[in-house]
C-alpha positions as CSV (number, residue, x, y, z in Angstrom):
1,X,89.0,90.8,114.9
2,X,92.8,90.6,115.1
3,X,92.7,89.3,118.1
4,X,90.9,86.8,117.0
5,X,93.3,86.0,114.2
6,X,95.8,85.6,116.6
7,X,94.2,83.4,119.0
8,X,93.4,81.3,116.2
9,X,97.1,81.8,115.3
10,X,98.3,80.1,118.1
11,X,96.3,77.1,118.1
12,X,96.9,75.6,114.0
13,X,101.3,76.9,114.8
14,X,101.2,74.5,117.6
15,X,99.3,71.7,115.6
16,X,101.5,72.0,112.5
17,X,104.5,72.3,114.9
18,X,103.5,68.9,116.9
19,X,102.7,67.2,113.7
20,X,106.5,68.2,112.6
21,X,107.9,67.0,115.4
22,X,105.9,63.7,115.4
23,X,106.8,62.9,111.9
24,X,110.6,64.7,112.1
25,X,111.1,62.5,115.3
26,X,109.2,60.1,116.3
27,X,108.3,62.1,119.2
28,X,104.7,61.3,120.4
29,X,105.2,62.7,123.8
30,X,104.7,66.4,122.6
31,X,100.4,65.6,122.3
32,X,100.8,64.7,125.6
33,X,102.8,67.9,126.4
34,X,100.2,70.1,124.4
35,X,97.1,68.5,126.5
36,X,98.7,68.8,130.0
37,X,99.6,72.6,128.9
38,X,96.2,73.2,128.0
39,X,94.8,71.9,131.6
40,X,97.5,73.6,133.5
41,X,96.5,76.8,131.7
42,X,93.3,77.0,132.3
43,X,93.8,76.2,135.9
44,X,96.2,79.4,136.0
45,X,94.2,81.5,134.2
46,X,91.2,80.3,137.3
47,X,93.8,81.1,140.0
48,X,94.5,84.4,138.6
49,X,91.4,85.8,138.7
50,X,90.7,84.2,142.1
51,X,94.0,86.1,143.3
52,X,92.4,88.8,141.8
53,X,89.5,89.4,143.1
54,X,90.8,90.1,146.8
55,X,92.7,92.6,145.5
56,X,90.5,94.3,143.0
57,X,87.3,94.3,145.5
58,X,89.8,96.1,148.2
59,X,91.0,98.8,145.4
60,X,87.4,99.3,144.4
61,X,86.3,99.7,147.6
62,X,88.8,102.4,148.3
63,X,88.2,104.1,144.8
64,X,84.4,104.2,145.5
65,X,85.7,106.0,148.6
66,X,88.2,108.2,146.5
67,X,85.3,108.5,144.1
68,X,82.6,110.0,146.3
69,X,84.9,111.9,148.1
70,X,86.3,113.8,145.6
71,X,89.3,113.1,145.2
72,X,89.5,111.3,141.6
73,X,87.7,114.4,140.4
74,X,90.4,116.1,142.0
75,X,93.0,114.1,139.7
76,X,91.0,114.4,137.2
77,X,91.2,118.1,137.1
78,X,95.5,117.9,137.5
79,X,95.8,115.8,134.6
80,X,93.0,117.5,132.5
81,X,95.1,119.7,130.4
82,X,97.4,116.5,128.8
83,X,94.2,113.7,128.9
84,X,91.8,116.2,127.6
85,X,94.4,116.2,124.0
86,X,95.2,112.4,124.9
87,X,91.3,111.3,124.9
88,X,89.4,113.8,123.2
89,X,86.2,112.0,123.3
90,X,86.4,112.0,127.3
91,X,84.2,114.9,128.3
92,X,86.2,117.4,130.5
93,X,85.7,116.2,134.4
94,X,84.4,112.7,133.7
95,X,85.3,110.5,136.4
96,X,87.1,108.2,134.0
97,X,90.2,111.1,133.6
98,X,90.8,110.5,137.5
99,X,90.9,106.8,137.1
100,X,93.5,106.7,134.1
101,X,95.4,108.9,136.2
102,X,95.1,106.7,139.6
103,X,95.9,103.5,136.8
104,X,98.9,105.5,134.7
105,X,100.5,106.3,138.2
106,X,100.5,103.0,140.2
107,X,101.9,101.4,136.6
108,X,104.6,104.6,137.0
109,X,105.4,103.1,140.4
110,X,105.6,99.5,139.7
111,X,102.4,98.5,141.6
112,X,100.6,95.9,139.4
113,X,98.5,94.9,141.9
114,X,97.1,98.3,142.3
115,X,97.2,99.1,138.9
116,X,94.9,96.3,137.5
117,X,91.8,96.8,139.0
118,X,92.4,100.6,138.5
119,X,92.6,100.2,135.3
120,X,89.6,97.8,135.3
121,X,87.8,100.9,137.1
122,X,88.9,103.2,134.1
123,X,87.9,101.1,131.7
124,X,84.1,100.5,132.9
125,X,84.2,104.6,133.4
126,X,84.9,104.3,129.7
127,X,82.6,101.8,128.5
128,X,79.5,104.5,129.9
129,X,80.9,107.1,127.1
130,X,81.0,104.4,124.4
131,X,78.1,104.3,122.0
132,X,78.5,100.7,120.5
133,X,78.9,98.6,123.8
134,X,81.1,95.7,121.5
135,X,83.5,97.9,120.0
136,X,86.7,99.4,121.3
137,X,86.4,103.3,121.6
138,X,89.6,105.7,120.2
139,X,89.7,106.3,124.0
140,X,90.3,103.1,125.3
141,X,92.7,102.3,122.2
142,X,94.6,105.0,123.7
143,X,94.6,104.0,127.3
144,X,95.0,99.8,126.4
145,X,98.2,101.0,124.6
146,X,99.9,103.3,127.6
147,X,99.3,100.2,130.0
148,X,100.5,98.1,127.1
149,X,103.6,100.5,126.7
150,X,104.0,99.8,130.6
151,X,105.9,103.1,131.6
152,X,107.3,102.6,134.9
153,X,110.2,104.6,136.9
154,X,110.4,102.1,139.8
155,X,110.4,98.1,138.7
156,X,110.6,97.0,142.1
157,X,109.6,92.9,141.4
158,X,112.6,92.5,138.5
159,X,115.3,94.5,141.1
160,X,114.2,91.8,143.6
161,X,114.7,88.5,141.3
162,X,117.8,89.5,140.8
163,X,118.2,90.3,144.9
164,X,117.0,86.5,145.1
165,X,119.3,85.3,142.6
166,X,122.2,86.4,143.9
167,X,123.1,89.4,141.8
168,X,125.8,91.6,142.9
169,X,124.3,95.0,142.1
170,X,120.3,93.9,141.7
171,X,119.6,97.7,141.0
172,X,121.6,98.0,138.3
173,X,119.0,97.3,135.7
174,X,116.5,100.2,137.0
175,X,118.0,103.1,134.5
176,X,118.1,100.8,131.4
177,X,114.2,99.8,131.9
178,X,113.4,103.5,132.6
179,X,114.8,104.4,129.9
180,X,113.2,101.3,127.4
181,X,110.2,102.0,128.9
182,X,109.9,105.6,128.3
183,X,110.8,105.3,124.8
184,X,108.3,102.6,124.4
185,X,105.4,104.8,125.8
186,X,106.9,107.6,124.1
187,X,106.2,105.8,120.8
188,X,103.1,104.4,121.4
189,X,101.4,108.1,122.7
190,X,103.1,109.7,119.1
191,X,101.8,107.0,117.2
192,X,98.2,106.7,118.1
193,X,98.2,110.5,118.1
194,X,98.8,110.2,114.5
195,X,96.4,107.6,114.1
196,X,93.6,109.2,115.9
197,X,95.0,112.6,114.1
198,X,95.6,114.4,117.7
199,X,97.6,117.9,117.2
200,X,101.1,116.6,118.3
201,X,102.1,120.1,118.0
202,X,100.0,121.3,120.4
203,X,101.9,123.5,123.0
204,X,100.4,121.6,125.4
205,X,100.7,118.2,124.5
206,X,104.4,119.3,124.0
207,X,105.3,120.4,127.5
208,X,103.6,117.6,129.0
209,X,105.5,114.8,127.3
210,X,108.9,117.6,127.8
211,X,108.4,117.8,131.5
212,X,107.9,113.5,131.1
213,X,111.6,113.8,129.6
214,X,112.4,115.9,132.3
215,X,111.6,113.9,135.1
216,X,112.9,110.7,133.7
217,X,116.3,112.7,132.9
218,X,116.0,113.8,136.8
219,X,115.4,110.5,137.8
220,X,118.0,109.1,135.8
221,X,120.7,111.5,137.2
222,X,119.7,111.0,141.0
223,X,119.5,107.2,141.0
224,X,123.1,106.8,139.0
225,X,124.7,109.6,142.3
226,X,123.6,106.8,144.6
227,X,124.9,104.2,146.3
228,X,124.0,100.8,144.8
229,X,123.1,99.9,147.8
230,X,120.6,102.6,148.3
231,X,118.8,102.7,144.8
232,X,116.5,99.8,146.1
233,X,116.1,101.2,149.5
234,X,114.7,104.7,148.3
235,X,112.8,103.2,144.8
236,X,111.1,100.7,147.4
237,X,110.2,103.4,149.8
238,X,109.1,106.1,147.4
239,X,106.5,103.7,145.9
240,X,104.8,101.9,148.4
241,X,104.8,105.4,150.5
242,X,103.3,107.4,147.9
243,X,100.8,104.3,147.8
244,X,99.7,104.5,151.3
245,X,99.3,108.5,150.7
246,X,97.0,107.6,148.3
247,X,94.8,105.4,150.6
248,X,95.2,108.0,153.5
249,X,94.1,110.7,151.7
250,X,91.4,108.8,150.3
251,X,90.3,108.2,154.0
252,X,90.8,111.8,154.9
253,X,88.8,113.9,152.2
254,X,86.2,110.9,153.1
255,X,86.0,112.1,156.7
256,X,85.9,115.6,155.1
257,X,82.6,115.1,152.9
258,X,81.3,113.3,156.2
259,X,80.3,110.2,153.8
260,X,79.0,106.8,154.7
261,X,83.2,105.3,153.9
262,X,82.2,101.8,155.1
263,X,79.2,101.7,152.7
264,X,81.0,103.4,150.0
265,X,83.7,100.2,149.9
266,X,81.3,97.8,150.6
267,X,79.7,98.7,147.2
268,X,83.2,99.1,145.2
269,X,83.9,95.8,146.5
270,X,81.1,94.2,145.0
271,X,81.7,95.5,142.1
272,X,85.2,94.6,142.3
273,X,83.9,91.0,142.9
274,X,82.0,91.1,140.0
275,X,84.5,92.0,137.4
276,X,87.1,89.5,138.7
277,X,84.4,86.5,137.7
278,X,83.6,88.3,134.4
279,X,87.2,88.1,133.0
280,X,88.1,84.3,133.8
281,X,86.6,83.4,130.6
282,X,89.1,85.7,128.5
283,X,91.8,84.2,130.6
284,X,90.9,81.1,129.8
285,X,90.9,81.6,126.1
286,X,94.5,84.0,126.0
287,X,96.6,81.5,127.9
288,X,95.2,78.0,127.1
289,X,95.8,79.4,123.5
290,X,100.1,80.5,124.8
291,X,100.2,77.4,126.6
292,X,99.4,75.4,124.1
293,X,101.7,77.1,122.0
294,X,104.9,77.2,124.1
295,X,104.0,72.9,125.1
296,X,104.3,72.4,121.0
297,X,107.8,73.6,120.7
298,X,106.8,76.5,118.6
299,X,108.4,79.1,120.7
300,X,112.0,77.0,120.5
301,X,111.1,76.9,116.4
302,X,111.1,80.3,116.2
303,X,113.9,81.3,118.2
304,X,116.6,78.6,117.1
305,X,116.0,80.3,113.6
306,X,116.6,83.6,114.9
307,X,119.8,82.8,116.7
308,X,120.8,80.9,113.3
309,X,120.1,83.9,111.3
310,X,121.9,86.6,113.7
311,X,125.2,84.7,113.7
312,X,124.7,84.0,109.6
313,X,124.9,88.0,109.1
314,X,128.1,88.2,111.8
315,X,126.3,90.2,114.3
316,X,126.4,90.5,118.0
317,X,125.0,87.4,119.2
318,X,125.1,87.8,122.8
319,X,121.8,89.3,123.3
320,X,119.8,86.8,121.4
321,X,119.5,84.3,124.2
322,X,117.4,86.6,125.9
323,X,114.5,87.1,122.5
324,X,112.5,84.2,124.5
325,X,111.6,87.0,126.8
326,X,111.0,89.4,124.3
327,X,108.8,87.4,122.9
328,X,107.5,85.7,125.5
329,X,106.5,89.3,127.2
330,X,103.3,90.4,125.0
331,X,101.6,86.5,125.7
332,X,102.5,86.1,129.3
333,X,103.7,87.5,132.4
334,X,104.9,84.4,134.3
335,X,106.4,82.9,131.2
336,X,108.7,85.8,130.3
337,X,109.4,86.2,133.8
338,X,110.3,82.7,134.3
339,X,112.4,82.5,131.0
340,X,114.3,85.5,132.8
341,X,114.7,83.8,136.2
342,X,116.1,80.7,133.6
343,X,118.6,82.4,132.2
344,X,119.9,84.0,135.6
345,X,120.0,80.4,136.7
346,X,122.0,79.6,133.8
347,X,124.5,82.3,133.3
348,X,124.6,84.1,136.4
349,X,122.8,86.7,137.5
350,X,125.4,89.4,136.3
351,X,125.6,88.1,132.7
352,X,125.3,90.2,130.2
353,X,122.3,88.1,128.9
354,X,120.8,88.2,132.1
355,X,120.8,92.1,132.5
356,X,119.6,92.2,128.9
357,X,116.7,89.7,130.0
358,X,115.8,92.1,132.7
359,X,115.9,95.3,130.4
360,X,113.0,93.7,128.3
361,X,111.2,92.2,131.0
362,X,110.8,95.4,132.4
363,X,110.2,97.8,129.6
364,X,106.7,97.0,128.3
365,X,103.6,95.3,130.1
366,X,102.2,92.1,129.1
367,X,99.9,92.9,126.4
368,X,97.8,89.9,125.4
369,X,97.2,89.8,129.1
370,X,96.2,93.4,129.3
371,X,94.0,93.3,126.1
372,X,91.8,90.2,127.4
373,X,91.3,91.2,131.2
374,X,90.5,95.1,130.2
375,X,88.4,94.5,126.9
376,X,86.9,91.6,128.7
377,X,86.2,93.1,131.7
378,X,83.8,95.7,129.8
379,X,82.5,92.8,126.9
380,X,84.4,94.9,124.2
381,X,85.3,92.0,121.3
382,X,85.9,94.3,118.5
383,X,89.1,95.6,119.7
384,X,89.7,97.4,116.1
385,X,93.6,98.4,115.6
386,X,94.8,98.3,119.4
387,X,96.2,94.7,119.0
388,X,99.1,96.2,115.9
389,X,99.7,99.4,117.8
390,X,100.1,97.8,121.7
391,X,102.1,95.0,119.7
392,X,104.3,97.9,117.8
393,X,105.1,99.4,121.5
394,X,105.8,95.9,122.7
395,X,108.3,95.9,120.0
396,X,109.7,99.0,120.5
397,X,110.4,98.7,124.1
398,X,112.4,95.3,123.8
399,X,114.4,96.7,121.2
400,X,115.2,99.8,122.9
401,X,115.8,97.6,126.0
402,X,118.5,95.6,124.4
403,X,120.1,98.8,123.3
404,X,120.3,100.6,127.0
405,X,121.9,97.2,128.0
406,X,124.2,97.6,125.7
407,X,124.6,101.7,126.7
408,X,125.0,100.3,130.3
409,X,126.7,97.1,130.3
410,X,128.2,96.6,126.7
């Protein structure tokens, strides 16, 4: 239902926004501008799931291999002791813990491609637990908000816009986005724990989300003893090998439990097919409703009066160019990537606006997009309270993004 109010949201804002400007000044151009955006929208949201559905029917092809091969049982069982507090209404050993762990871990790495249909796997394992087929389960709340939250040690696609922009140090921005992201996952697990009234003191639940801290402290101190040079080289290499493991050993315990492995991804990759036609309609209605939106100059509303009010109260304006993305990030990928590649192209790569662009960009995943292609994947429309507690992680990790790039770059 919130999700709803939003869409909604979006449409009267830019109406009463192009009426303004219309009557403010004279400008009739903008209904023009609204219209086109609408068309081009659409369009996008079409192309997406086209480039979609190559890639989602090879990963569930290979995850119908990893499926009847044991091996996402096999993750399943690893990760059982943290999801089994995490998503209590997951029955121990379902296939759907192995999937959220294949999903969590290629969003870990930085692999969106690999991530999504994943994800979309996870989320269709979860749908067979839920009782009411139209509503949104505590368990998928849960697992909308950690893709939402975005965690992710190795952002490989921001460190190489800033490679093609000409950025003397690209790199520089991976340990203020590991840390913004961690903080916004962080939040986000601690608050729907609360929510869902999950034991947070649960020994546990407690070492798990220690050792978390642990490894992103590790990470932290073994990146910033390297040579700039060298942080890309080894983040590049750690992910995309650990990726190929994946698909090897996939292949291997296949061989192993002497299965059919060319029938078995045949039939993930129809269903992989499937799903990518099922959510173009949802994409349709999230980004014709954000294009629309941006066209009517409501986004530029908004953040001229933000700017205006952060220099009224004498604060540190310099990171306010950069709110575009913030706010950009929960409707749209592209857009908040392309208002980041903008203000490289501006200022420089190595501003400090730039950097702080960067830090948001990467420290949370693009909710609104996350929301319609998982929910809609599954036909879940009552999406209950994940909208305000994905949004409140969005939140979170922009803010604590700004705040590492101040840390880091001051």
């Amino acid at each position: 239902m919130v999700l709803n109010y939003i869409w909604v949201a979006f449409f009267l804002i830019a109406f009463a926004v192009a009426i303004g400007k219309t009557i403010l000044t004279g400008d009739f151009s903008v209904w023009s501008d609204i219209m086109h955006a609408s068309f081009d929208s659409a369009a996008t949201a079409f192309e997406i799931s086209l480039g979609l559905t190559g890639v989602l029917s090879l990963w569930m092809g290979l995850m119908k291999i990893g499926e009847r091969g044991g091996v996402i049982a096999f993750f399943g069982r690893v990760v059982s002791p943290l999801f089994s507090r995490l998503f209590p209404g997951v029955p121990k050993g379902h296939p759907a813990m192995g999937s959220i762990f294949m999903n969590v871990s290629a969003n870990m790495l930085g692999l969106d491609n690999a991530a999504t249909p994943l994800g979309l796997k996870a989320m269709q394992e979860l749908q067979e637990l839920n009782t009411k087929k139209d509503t949104a389960t505590d368990a998928m709340i849960m697992f909308l908000v950690l893709n939402a939250s975005g965690l992710c040690f190795i952002p490989i696609s921001i460190m190489m816009y800033r490679a093609q922009a000409g950025a003397s140090n690209p790199t520089d921005v991976f340990l203020p986005i590991l840390l913004a992201t961690f903080i916004a996952t962080l939040v986000g697990i601690v608050a729907l724990c609360i929510r869902q009234r999950i034991r947070l003191l649960d020994p546990v639940l407690i070492g798990w989300l220690a050792g978390m801290a642990a490894i992103i402290g590790g990470i932290v101190w073994f990146f910033s003893s390297l040579p700039k040079e060298q942080v890309e080289l080894y983040s590049g290499f750690i992910a995309n090998f650990l990726l190929f493991s994946v698909i090897a050993g996939f292949l291997i315990m296949g061989l192993r439990k002497r299965i059919n492995m060319y029938d078995a991804f045949i039939e993930g990759a129809k269903e992989g097919f499937k799903t990518a036609v099922m959510i173009i309609p949802y994409l349709v209605a999230i980004l014709v409703a954000i294009g629309m939106f941006r066209a009517s100059g409501a986004m530029s509303v908004i953040t001229d009066a933000m700017i205006a009010a952060v220099n009224a109260l004498g604060f540190d304006s310099r990171w306010v160019e950069a709110l575009p993305t913030a706010m950009m990030k929960p409707l749209s990928g592209s857009g908040s990537r392309g208002m980041m590649v903008d203000l490289m192209s501006t200022y420089g790569p190595d501003a400090f606006v730039s950097k702080v662009s960067a830090a948001i960009q990467g420290s949370t995943d693009t909710m609104f997009y996350v929301l319609a292609v998982y929910f809609g994947s599954v036909g879940v429309r009552k999406t209950r309270y994940a909208v305000s507690y994905a949004l409140m992680a969005d939140i979170t990790g922009s803010i604590a993004g700004v705040a590492a790039a101040y840390i880091f770059f001051g």
